[in-house]
PyMOL Python script that loads the backbone (N, CA, C, O; Angstrom):
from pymol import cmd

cmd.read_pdbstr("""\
ATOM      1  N   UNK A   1    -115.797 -22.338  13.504  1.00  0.00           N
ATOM      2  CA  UNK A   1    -115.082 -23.586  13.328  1.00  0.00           C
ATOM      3  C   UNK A   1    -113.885 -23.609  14.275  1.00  0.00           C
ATOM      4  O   UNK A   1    -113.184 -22.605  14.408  1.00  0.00           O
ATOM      5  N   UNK A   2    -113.612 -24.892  15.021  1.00  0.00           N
ATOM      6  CA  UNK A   2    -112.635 -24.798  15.475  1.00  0.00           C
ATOM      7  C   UNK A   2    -111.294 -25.430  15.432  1.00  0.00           C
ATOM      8  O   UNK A   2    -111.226 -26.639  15.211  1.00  0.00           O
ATOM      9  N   UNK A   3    -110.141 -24.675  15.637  1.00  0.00           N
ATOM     10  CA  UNK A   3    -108.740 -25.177  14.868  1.00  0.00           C
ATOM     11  C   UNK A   3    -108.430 -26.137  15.333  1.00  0.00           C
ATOM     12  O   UNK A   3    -108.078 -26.193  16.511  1.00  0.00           O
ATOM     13  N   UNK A   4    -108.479 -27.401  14.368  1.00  0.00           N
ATOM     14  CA  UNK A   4    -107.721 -28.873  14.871  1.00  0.00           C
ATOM     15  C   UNK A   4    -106.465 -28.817  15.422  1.00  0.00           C
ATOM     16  O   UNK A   4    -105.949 -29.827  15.900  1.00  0.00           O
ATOM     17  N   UNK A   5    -105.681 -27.305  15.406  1.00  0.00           N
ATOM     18  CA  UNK A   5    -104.097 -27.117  15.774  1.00  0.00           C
ATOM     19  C   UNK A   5    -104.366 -26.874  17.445  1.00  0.00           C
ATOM     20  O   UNK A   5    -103.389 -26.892  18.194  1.00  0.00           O
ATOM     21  N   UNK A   6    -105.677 -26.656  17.969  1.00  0.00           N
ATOM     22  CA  UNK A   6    -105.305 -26.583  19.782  1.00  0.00           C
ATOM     23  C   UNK A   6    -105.645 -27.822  20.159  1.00  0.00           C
ATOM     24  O   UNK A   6    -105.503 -28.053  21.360  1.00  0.00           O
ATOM     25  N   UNK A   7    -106.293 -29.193  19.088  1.00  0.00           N
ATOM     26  CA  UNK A   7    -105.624 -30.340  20.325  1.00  0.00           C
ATOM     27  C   UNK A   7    -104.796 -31.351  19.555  1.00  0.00           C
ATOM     28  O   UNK A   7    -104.904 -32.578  19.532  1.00  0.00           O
ATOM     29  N   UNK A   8    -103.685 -30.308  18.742  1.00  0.00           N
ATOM     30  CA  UNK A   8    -102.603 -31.281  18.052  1.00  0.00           C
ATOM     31  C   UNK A   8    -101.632 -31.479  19.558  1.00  0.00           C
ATOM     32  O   UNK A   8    -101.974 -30.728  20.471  1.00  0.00           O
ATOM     33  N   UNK A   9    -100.964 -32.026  19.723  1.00  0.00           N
ATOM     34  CA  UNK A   9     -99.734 -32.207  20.351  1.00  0.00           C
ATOM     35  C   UNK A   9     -98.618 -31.669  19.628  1.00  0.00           C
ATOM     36  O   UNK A   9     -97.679 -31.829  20.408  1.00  0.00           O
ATOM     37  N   UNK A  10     -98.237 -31.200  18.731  1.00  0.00           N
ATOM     38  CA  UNK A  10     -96.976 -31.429  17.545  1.00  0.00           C
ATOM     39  C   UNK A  10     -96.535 -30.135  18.358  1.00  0.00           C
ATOM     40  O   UNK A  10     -95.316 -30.092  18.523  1.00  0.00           O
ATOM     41  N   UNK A  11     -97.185 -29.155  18.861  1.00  0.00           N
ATOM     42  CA  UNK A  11     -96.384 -28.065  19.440  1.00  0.00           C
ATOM     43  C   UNK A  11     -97.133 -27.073  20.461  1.00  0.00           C
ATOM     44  O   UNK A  11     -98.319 -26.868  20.202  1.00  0.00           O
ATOM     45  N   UNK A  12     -96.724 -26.588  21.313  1.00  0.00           N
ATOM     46  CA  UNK A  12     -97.782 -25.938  22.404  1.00  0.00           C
ATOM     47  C   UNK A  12     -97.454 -24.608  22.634  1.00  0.00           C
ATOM     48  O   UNK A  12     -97.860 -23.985  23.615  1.00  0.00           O
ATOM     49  N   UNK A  13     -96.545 -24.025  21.538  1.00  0.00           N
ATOM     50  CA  UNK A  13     -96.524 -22.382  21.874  1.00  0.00           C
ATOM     51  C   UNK A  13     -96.411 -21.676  20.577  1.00  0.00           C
ATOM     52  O   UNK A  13     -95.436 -21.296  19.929  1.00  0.00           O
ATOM     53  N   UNK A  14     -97.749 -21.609  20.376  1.00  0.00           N
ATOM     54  CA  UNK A  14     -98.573 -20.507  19.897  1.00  0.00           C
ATOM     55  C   UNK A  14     -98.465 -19.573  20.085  1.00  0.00           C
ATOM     56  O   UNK A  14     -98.633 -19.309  21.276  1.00  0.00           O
ATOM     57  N   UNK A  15     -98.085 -18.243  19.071  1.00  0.00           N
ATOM     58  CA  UNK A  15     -98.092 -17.012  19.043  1.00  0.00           C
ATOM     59  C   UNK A  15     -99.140 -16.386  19.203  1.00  0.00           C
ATOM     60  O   UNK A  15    -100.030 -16.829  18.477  1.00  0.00           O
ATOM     61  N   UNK A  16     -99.527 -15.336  19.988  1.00  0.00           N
ATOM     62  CA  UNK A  16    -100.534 -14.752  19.728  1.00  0.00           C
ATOM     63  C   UNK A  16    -100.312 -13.342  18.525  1.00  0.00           C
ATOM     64  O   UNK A  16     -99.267 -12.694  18.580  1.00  0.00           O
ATOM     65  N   UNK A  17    -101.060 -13.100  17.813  1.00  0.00           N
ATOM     66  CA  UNK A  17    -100.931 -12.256  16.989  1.00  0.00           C
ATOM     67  C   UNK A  17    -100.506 -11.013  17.190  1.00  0.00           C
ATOM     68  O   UNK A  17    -100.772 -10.759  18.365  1.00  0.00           O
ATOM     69  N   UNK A  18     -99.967 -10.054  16.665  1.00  0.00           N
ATOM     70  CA  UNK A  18     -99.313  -9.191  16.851  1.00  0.00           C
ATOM     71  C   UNK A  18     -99.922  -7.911  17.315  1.00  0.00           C
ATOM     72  O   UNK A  18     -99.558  -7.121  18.187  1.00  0.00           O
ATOM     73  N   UNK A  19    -101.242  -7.913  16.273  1.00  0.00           N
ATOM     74  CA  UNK A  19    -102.640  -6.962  16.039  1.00  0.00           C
ATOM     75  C   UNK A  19    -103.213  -7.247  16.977  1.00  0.00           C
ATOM     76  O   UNK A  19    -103.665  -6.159  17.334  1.00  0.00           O
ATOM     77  N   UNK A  20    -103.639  -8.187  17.888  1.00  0.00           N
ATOM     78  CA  UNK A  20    -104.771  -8.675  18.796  1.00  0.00           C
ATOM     79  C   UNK A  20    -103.673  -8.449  20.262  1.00  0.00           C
ATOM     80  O   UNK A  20    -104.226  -8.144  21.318  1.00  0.00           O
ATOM     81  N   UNK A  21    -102.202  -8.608  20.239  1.00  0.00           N
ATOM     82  CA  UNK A  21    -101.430  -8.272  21.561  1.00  0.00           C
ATOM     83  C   UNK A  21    -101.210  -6.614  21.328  1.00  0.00           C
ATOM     84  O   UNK A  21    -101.343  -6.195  22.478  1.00  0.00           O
ATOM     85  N   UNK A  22    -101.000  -5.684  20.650  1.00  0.00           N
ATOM     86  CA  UNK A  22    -101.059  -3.989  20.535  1.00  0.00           C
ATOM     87  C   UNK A  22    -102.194  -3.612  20.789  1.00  0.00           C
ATOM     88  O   UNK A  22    -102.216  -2.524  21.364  1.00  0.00           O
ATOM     89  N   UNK A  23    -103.552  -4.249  20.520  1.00  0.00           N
ATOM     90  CA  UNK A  23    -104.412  -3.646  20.809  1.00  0.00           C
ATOM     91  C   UNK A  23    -104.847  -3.827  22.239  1.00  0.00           C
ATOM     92  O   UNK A  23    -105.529  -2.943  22.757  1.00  0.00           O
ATOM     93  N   UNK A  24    -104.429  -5.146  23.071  1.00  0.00           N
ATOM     94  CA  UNK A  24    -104.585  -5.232  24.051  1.00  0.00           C
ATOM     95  C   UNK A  24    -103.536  -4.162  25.436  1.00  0.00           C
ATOM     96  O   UNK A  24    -103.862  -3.416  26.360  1.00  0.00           O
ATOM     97  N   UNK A  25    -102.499  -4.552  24.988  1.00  0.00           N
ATOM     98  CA  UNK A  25    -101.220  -3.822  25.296  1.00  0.00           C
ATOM     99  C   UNK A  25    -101.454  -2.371  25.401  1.00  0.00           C
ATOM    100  O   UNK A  25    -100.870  -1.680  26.236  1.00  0.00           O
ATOM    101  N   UNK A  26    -102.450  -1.831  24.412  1.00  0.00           N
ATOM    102  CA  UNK A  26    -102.549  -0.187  24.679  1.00  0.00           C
ATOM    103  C   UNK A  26    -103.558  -0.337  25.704  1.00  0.00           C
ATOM    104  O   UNK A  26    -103.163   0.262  26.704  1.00  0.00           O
ATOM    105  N   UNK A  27    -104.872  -0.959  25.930  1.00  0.00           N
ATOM    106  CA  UNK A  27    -105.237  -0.500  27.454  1.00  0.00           C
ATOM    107  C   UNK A  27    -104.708  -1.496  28.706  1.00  0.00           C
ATOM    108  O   UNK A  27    -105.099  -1.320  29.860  1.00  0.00           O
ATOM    109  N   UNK A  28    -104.104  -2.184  28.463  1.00  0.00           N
ATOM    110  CA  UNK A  28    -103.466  -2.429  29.625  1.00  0.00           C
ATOM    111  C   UNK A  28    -102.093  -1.753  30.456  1.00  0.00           C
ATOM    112  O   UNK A  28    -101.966  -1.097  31.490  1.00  0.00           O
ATOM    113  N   UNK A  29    -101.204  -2.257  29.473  1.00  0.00           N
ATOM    114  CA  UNK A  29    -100.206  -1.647  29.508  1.00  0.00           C
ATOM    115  C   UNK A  29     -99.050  -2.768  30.300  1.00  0.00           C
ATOM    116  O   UNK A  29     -98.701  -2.491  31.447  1.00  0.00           O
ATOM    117  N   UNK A  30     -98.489  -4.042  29.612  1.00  0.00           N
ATOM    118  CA  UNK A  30     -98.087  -5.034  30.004  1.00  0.00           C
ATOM    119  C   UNK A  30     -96.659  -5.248  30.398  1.00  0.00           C
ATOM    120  O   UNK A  30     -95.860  -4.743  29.609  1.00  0.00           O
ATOM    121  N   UNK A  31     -96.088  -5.936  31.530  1.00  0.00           N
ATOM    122  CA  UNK A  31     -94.608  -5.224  31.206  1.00  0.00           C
ATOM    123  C   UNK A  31     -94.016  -6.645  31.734  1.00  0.00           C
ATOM    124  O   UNK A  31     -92.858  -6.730  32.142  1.00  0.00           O
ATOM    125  N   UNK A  32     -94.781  -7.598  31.698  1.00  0.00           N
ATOM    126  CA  UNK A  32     -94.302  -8.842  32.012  1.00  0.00           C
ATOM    127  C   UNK A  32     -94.680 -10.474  30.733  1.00  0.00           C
ATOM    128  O   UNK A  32     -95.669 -11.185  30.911  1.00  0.00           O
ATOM    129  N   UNK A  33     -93.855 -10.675  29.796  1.00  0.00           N
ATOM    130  CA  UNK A  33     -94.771 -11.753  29.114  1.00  0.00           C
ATOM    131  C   UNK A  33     -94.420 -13.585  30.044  1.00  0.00           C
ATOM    132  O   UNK A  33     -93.652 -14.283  29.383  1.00  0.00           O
ATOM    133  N   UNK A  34     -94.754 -14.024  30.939  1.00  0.00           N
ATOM    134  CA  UNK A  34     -94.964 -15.028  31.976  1.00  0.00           C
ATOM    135  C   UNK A  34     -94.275 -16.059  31.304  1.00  0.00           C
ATOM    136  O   UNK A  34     -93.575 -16.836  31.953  1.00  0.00           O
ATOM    137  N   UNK A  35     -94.448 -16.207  29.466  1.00  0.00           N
ATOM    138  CA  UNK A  35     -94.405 -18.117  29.078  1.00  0.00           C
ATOM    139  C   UNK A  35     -94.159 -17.752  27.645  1.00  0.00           C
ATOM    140  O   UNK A  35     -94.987 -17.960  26.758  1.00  0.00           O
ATOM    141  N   UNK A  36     -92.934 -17.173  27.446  1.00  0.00           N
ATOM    142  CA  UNK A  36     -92.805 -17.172  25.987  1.00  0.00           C
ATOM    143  C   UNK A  36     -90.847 -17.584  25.798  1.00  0.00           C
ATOM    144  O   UNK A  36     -90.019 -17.859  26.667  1.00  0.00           O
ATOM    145  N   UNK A  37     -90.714 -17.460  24.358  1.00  0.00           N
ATOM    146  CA  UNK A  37     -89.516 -17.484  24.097  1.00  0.00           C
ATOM    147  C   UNK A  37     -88.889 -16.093  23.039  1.00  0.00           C
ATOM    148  O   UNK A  37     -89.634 -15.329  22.427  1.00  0.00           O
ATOM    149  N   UNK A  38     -87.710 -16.043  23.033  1.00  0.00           N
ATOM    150  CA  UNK A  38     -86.721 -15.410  22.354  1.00  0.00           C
ATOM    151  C   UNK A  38     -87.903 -15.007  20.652  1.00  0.00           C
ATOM    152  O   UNK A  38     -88.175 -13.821  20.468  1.00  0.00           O
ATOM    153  N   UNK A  39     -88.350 -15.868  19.815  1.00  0.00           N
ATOM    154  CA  UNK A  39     -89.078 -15.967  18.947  1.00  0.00           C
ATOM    155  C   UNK A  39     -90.492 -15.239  18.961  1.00  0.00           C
ATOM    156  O   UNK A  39     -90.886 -14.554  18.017  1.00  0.00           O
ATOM    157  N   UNK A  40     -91.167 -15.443  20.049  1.00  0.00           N
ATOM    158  CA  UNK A  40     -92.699 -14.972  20.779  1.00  0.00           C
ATOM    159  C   UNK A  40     -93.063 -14.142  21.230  1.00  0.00           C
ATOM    160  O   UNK A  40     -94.149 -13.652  20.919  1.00  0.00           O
ATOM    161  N   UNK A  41     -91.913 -13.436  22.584  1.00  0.00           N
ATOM    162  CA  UNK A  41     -92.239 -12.896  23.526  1.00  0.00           C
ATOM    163  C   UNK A  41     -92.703 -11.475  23.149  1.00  0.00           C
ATOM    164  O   UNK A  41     -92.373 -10.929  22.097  1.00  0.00           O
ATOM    165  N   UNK A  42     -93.461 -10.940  24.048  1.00  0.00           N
ATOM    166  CA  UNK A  42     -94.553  -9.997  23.708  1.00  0.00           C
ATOM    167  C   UNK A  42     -94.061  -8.758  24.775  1.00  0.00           C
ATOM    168  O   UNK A  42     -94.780  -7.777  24.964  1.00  0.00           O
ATOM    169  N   UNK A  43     -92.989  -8.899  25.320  1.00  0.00           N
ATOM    170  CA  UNK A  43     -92.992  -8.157  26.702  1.00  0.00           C
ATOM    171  C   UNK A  43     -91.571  -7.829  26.082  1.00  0.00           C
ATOM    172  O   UNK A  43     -91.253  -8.162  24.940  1.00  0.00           O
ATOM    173  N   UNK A  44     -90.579  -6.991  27.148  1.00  0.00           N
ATOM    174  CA  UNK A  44     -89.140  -6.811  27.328  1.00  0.00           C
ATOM    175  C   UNK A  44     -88.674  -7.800  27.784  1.00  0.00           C
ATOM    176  O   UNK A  44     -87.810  -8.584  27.392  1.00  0.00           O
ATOM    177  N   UNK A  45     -89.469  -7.717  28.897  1.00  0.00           N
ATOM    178  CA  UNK A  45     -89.395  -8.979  30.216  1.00  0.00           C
ATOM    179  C   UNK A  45     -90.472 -10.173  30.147  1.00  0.00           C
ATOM    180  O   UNK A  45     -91.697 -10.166  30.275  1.00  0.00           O
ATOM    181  N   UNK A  46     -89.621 -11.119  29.914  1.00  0.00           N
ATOM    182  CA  UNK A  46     -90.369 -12.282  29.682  1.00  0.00           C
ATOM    183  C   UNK A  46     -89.362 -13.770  30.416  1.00  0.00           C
ATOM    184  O   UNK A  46     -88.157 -13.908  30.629  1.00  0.00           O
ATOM    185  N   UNK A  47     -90.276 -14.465  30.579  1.00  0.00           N
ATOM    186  CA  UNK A  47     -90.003 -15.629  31.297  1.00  0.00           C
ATOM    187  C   UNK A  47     -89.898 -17.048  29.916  1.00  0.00           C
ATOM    188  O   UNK A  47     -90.819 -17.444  29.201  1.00  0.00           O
ATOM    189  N   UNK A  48     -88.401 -17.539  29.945  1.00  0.00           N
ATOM    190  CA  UNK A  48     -88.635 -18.790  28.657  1.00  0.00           C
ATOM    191  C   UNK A  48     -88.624 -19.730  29.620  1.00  0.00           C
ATOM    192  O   UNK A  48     -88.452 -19.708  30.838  1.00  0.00           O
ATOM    193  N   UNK A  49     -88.945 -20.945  28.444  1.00  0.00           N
ATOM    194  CA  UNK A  49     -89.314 -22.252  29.110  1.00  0.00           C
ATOM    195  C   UNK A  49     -87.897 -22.809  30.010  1.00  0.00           C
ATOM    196  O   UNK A  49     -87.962 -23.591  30.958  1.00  0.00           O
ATOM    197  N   UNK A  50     -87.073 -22.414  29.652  1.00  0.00           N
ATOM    198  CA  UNK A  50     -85.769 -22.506  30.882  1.00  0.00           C
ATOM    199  C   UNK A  50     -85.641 -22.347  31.953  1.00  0.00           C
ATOM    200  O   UNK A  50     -85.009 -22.949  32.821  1.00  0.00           O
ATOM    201  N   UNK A  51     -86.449 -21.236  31.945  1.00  0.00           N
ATOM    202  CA  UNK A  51     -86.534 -20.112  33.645  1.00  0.00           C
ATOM    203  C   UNK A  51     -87.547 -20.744  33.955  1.00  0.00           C
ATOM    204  O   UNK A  51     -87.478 -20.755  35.184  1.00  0.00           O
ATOM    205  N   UNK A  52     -88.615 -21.382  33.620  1.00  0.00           N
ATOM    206  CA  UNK A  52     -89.592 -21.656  34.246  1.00  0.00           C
ATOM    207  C   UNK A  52     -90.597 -20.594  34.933  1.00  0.00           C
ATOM    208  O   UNK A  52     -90.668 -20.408  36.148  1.00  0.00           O
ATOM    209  N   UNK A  53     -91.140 -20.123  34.236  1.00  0.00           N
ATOM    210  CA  UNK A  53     -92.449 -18.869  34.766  1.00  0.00           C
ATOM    211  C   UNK A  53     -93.130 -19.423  35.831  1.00  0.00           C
ATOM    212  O   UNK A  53     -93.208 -18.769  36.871  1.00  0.00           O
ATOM    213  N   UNK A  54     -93.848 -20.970  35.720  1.00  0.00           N
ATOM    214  CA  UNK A  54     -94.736 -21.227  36.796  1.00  0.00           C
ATOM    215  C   UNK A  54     -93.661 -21.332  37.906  1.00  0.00           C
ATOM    216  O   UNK A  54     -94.091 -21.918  38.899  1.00  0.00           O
ATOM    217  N   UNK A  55     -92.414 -20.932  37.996  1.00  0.00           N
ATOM    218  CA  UNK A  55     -91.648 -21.198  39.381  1.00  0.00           C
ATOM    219  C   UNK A  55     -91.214 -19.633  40.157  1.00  0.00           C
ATOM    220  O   UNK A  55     -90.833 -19.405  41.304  1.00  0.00           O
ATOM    221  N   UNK A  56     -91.479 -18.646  38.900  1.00  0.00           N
ATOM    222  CA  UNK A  56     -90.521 -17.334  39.340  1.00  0.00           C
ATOM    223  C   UNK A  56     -92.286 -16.588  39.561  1.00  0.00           C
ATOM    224  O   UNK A  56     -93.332 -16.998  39.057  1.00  0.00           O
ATOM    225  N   UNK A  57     -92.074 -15.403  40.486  1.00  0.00           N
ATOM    226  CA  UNK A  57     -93.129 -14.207  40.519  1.00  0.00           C
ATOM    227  C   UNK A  57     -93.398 -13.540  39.159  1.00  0.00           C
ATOM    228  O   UNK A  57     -92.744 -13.338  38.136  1.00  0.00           O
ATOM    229  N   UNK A  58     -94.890 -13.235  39.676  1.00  0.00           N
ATOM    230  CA  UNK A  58     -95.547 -12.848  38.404  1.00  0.00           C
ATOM    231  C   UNK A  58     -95.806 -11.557  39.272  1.00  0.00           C
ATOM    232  O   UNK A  58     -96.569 -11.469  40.234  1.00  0.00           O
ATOM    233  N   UNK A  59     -94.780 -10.295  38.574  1.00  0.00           N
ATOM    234  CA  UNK A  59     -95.565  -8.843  39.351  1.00  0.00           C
ATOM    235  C   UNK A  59     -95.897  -7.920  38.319  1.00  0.00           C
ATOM    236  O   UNK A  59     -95.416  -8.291  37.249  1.00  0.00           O
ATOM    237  N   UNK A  60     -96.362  -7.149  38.261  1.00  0.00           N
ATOM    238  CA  UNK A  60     -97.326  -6.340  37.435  1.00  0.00           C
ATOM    239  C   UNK A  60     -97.871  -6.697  36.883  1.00  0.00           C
ATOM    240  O   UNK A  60     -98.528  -7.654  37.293  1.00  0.00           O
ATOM    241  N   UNK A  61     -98.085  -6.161  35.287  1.00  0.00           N
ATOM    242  CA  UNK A  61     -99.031  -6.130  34.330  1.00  0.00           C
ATOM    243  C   UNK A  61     -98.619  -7.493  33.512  1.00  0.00           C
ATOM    244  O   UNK A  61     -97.682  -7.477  32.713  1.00  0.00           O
ATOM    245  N   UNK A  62     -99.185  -8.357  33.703  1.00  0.00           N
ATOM    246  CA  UNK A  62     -98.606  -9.754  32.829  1.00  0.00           C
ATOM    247  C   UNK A  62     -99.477 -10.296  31.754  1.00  0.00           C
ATOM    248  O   UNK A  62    -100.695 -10.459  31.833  1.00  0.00           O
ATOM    249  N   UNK A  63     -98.701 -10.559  30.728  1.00  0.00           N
ATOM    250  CA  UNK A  63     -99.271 -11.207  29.686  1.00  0.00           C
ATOM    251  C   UNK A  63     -99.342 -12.957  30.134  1.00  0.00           C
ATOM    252  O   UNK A  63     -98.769 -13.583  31.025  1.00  0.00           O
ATOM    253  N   UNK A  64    -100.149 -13.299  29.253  1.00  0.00           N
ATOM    254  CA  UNK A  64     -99.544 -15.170  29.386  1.00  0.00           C
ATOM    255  C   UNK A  64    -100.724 -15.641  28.536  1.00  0.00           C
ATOM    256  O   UNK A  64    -101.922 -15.628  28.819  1.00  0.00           O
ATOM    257  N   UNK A  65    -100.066 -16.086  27.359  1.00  0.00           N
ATOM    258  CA  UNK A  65    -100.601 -16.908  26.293  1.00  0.00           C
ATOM    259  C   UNK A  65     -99.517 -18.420  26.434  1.00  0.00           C
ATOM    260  O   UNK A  65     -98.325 -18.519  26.143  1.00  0.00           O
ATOM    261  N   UNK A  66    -100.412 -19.409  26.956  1.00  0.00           N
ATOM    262  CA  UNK A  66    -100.294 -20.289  28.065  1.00  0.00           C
ATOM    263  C   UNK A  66    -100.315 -21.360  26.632  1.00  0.00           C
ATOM    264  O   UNK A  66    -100.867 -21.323  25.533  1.00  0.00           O
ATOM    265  N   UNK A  67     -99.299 -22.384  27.409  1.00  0.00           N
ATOM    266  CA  UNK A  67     -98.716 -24.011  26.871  1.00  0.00           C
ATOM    267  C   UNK A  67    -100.131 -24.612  26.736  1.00  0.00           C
ATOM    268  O   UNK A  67    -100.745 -24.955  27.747  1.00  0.00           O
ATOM    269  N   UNK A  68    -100.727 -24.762  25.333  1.00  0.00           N
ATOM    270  CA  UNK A  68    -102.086 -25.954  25.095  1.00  0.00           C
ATOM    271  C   UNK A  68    -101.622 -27.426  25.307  1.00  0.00           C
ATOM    272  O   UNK A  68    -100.544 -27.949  25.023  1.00  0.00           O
ATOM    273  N   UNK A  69    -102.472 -27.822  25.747  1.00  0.00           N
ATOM    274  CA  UNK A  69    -102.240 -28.901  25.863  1.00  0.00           C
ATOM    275  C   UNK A  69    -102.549 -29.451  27.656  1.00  0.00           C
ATOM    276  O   UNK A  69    -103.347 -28.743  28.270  1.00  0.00           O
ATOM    277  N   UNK A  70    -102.206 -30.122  28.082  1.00  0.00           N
ATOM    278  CA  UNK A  70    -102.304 -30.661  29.383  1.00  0.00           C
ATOM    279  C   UNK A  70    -101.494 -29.964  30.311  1.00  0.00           C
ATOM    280  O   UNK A  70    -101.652 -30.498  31.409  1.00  0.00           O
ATOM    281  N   UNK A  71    -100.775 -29.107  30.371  1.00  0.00           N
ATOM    282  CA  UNK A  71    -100.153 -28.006  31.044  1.00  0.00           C
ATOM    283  C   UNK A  71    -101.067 -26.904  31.587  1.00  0.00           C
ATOM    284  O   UNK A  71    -100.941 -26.572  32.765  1.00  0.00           O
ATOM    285  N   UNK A  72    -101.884 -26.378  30.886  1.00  0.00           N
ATOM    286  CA  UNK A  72    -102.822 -25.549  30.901  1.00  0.00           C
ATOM    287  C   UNK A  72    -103.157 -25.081  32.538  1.00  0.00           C
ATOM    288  O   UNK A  72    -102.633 -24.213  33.235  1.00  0.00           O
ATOM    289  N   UNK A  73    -103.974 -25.798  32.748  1.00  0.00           N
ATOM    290  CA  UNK A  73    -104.427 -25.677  34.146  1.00  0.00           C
ATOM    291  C   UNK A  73    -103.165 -25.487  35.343  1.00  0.00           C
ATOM    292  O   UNK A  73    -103.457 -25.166  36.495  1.00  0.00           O
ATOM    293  N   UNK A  74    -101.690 -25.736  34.897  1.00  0.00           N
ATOM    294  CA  UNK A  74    -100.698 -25.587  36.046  1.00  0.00           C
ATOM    295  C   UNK A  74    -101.014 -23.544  35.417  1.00  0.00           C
ATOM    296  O   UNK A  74    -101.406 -22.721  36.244  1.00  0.00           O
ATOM    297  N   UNK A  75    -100.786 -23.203  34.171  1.00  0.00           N
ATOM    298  CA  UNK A  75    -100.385 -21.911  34.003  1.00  0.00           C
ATOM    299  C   UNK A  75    -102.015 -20.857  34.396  1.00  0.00           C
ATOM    300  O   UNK A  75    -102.089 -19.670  34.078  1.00  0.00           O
ATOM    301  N   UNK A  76    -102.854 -21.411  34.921  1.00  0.00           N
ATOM    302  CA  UNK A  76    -104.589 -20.843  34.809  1.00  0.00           C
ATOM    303  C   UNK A  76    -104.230 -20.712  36.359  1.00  0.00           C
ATOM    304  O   UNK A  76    -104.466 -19.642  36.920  1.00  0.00           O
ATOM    305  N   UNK A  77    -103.721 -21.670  36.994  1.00  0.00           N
ATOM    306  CA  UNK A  77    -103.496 -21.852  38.244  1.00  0.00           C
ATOM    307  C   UNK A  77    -102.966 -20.633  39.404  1.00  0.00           C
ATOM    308  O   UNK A  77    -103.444 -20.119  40.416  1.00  0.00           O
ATOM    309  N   UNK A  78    -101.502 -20.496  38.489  1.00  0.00           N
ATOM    310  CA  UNK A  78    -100.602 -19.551  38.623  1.00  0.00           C
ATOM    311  C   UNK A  78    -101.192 -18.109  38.508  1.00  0.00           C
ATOM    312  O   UNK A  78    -101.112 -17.230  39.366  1.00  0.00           O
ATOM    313  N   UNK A  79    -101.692 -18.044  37.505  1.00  0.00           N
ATOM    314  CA  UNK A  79    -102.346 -16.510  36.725  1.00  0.00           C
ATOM    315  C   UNK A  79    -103.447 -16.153  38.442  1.00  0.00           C
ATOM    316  O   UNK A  79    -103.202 -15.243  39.234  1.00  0.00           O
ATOM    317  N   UNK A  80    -104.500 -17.096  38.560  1.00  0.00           N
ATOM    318  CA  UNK A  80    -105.014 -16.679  39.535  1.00  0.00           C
ATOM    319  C   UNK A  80    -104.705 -16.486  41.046  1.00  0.00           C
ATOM    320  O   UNK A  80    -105.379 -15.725  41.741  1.00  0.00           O
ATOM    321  N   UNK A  81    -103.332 -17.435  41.678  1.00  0.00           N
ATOM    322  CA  UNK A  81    -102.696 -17.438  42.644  1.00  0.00           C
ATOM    323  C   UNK A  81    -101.715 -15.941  42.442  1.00  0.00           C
ATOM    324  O   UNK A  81    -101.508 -15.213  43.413  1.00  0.00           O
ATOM    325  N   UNK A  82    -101.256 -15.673  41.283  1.00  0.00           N
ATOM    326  CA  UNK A  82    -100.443 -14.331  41.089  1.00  0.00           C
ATOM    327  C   UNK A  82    -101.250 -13.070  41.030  1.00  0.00           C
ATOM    328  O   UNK A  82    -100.783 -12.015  41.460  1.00  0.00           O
ATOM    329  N   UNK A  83    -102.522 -13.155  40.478  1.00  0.00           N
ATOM    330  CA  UNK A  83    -103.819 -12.207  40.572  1.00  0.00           C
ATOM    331  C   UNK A  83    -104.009 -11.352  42.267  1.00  0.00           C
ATOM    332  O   UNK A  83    -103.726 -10.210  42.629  1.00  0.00           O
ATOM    333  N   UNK A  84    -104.749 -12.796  43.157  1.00  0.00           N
ATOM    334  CA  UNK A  84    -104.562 -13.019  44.190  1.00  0.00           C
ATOM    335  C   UNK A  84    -103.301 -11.864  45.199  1.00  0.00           C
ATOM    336  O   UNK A  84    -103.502 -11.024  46.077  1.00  0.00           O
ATOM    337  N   UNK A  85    -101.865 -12.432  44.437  1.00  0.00           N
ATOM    338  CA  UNK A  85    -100.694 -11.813  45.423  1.00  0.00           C
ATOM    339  C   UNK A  85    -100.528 -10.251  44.840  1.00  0.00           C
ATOM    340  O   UNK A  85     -99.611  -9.588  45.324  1.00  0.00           O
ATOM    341  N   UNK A  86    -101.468  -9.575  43.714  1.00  0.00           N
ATOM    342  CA  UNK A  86    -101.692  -8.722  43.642  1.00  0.00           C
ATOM    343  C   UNK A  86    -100.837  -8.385  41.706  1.00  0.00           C
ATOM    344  O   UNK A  86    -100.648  -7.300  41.156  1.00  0.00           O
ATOM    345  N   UNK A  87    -100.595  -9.491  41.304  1.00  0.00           N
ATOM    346  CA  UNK A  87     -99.918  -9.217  39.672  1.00  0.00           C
ATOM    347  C   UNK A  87    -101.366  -8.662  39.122  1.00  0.00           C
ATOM    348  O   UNK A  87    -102.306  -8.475  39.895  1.00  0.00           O
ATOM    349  N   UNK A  88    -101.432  -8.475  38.042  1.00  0.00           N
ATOM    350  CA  UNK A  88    -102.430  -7.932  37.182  1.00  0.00           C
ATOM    351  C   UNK A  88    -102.165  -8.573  35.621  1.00  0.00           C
ATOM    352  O   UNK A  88    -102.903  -8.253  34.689  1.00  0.00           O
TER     353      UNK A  88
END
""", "prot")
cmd.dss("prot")
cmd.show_as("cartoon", "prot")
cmd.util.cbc("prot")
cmd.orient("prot")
């Protein structure tokens, strides 16, 4: 079934779970969260909606649980142009 909350508008930053980011986090090993806030962020180092992530470098190991909604494709964009310049 799928959650009527990814094409609400009422809000576009979604936590990812805590259990599903540790388990990822142990084989990766992440040291950048790209698009979170003070409340969210999954990293040390993280980029809020102030700083603007899609404007600053994405280097190393980066997380990014990305703005739903019609934003999407600017942050899918980025992830693969930062892939590309060698982020992970």
């Amino acid at each position: 079934m799928i959650n009527s909350g990814l094409f609400s508008s009422v809000r576009n930053n979604w936590e990812t779970p805590q259990k599903i980011f540790d388990e990822l986090d142990e084989e990766f090993g992440f040291n950048l969260d790209v698009c979170a806030d003070e409340g969210n962020a999954k990293c040390e180092r993280y980029y809020t909606e102030e700083e603007d992530g899609l404007g600053k470098k994405w280097e190393g190991v980066c997380w990014m649980n990305p703005p739903y909604g019609r934003v999407i494709g600017l942050w899918m964009r980025k992830a693969y142009e930062s892939a590309l310049g060698g982020a992970k």
